[in-house]
C-alpha positions in Angstrom: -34.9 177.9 207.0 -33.8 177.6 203.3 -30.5 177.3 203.0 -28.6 175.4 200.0 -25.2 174.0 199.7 -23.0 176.0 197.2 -19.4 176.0 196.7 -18.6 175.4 200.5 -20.9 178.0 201.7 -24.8 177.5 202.9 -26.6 180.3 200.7 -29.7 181.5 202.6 -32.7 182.4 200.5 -36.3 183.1 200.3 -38.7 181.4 197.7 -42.4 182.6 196.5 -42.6 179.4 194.6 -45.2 178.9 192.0 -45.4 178.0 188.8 -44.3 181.5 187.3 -40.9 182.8 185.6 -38.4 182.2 187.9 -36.4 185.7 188.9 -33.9 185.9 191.2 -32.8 189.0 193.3 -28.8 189.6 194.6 -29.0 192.6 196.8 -26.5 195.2 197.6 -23.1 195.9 200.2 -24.3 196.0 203.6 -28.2 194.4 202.7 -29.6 191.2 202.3 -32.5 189.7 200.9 -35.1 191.7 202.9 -34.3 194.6 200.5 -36.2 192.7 198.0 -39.7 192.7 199.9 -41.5 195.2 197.9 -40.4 193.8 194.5 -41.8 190.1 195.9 -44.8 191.8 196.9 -45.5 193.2 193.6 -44.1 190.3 191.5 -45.1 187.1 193.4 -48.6 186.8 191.6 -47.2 185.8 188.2 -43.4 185.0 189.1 -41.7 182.7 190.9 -39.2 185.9 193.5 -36.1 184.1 194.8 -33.9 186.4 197.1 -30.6 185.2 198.5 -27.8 186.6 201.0 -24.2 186.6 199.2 -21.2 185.3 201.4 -20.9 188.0 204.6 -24.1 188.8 204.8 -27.9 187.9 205.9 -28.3 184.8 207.2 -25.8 183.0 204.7 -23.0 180.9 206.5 -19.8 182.3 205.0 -16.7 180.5 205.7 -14.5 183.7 205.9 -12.4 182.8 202.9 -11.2 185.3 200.7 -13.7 185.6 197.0 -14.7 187.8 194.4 -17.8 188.4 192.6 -17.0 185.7 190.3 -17.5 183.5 193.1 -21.1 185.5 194.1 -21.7 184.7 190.2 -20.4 180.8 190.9 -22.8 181.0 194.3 -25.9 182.5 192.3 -25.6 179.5 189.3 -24.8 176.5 192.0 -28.7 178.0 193.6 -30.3 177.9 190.3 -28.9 174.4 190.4 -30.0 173.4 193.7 -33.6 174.8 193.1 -33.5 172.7 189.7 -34.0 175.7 187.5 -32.3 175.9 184.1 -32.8 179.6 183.3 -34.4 182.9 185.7 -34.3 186.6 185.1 -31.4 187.4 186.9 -31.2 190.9 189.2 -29.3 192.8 191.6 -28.7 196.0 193.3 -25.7 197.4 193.2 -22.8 194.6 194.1 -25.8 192.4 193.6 -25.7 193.9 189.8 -21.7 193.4 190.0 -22.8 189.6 190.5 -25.9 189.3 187.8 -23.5 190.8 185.0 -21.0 187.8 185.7 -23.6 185.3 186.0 -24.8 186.5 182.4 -20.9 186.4 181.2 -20.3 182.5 182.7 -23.5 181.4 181.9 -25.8 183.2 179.5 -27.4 180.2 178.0 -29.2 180.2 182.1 -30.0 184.1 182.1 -33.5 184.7 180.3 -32.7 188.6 181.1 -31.4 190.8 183.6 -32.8 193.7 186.2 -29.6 195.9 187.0 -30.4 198.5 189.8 -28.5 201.8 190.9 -25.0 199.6 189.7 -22.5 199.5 187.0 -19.9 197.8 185.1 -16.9 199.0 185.8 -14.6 199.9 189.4 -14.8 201.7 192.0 -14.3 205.9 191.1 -10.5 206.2 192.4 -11.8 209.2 194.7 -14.4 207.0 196.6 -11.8 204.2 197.3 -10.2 205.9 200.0 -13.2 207.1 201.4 -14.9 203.5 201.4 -11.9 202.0 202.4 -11.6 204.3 205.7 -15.1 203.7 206.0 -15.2 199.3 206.0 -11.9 199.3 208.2 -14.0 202.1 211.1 -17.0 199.3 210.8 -14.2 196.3 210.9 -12.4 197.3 213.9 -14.8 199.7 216.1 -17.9 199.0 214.7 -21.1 201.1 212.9 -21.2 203.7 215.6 -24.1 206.3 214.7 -22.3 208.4 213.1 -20.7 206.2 210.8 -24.2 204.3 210.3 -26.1 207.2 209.8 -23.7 208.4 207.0 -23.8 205.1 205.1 -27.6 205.1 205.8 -27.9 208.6 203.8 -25.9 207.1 201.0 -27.9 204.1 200.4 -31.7 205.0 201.3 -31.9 208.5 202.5 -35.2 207.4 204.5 -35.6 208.1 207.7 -38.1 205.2 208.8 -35.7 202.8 206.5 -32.4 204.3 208.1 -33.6 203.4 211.4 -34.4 199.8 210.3 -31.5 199.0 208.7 -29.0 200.8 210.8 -30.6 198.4 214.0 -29.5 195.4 211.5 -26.2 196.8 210.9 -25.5 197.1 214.4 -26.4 193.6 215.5 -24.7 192.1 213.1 -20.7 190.7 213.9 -18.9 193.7 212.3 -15.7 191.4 211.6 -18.0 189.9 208.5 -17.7 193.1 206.4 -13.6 192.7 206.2 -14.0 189.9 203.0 -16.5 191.9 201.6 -15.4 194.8 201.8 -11.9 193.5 200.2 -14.4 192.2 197.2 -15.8 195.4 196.8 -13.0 197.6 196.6 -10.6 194.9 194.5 -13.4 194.0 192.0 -12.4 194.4 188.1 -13.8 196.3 185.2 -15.8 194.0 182.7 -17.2 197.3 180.8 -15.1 196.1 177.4 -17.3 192.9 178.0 -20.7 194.2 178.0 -21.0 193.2 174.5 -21.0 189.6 175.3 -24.2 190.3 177.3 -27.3 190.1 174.4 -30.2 188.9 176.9 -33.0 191.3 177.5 -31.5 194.5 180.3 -33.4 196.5 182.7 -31.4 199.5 183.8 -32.8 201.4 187.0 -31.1 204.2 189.0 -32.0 206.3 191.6 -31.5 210.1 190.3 -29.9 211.5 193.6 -27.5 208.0 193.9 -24.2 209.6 195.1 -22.9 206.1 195.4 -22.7 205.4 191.5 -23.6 207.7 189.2 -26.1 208.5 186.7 -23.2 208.9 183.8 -22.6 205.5 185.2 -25.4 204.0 185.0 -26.2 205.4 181.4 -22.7 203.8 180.1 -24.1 200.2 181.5 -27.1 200.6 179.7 -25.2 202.0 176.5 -22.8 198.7 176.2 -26.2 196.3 176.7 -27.5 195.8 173.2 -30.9 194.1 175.7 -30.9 197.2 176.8 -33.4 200.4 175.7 -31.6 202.7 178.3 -31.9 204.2 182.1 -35.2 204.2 183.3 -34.3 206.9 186.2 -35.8 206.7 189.5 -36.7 210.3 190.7 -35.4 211.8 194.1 -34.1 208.3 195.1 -30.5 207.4 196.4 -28.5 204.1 196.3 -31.3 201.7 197.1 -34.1 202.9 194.7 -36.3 199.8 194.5 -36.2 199.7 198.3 -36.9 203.9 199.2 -39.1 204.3 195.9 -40.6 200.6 194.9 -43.8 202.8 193.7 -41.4 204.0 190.7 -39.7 200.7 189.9 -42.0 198.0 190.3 -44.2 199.6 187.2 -41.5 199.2 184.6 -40.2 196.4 186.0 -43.7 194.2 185.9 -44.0 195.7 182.3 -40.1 194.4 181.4 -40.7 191.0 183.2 -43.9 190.9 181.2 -42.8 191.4 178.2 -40.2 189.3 177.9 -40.5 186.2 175.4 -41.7 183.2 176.7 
């Protein structure tokens, strides 16, 4: 099993290998690298697709330690370092986006571009924080109970063969991990007013029915990335577009990746 050693933790991830352009995938709250599947199906002919589990997640070995998504930035760099890479596209869905925008604010000299999916740049929208808040502590302390599970399902993929599959995971999993996480989430910082440090080469991609972050959202991310030529917008999809509707995004995204300067 891959694993490397990063910052105390032992990061879990997948590799295509290859010779290609290396691009490396983050995925979102409550997913892990398995997300990713239909982007390195599409992508692994010419690229090099690295997926990885963040701290509390997948099959990563998190210590239970308090962190922050500078620390999922930190994790991200310390993997391009173990896999010898000096620069990769850097992507990420949702808190996975989070993530990619700090790796690209510590380190853009090692960011060749970024792919940012159904996220954003700033907090969480003060009348979600309750609700997301109630929402971890339920999962915490009783566990994803259908209910609960099929709620959080029909925010992030609204699919009901993909619902079923990843509420399954969900409930397997030890439901004390989400507490850190969850903290991380809810406590991270705005880095909007910082967007203009970010000049690399942006993909923006959002689902048009994501109730989890918005289209206006999405559209100021894209608006404060001068790499950026604007929201490509995924029709009909929710949270986890490139997952429910990788027919829409893998298109543009092949044509960004390929574009790109060498």
């Amino acid at each position: 099993m891959p694993v490397a050693e990063v910052n105390g933790q032992r990061i879990f991830y997948t590799d295509s290998g290859g010779a290609g352009p290396a691009v490396l995938f983050a995925h979102g709250f409550l997913m892990d690298h398995e997300m990713f599947t239909p982007q390195i199906e599409a992508l692994s002919g010419g690229f090099r697709v690295i997926a990885w589990d963040a701290r509390g997640f997948g099959d990563t070995d998190f210590d239970g330690k308090s962190f922050d998504y500078w620390d999922n930035a930190r994790d991200c760099l310390g993997l391009l370092d173990s896999l010898g890479l000096d620069r990769a596209v850097i992507g990420g869905m949702s808190q996975g986006g989070f993530c990619s925008l700090r790796v690209a604010l510590l380190a853009p000299e090692r960011v060749r571009a970024l792919v940012l999916i159904d996220t954003q740049a700033g907090v969480e929208e003060p009348d979600k924080v309750e609700l997301y808040g109630d929402m971890i502590d339920a999962w915490v302390n009783v566990g994803p109970g259908e209910e609960l599970a099929r709620i959080i399902a029909g925010i992030i993929l609204d699919d009901p063969v993909l619902d079923e599959i990843w509420i399954a995971k969900w409930q397997a999993r030890d439901r004390t991990l989400l507490a850190e996480p969850g903290r991380c989430l809810l406590g991270r910082e705005d880095v909007t007013d910082r967007l203009a440090e970010i000049t690399c080469p942006a993909l923006v991609v959002h689902g048009t029915e994501d109730g989890a972050i918005s289209m206006e959202l999405a559209q100021t991310l894209a608006a404060g990335l001068s790499g950026c030529a604007g929201v490509v917008p995924i029709s009909g999809a929710a949270h986890a577009s490139n997952l429910s509707h990788p027919d829409q995004v893998n298109p543009p995204l092949l044509e960004f990746l390929r574009g790109l300067p060498a």
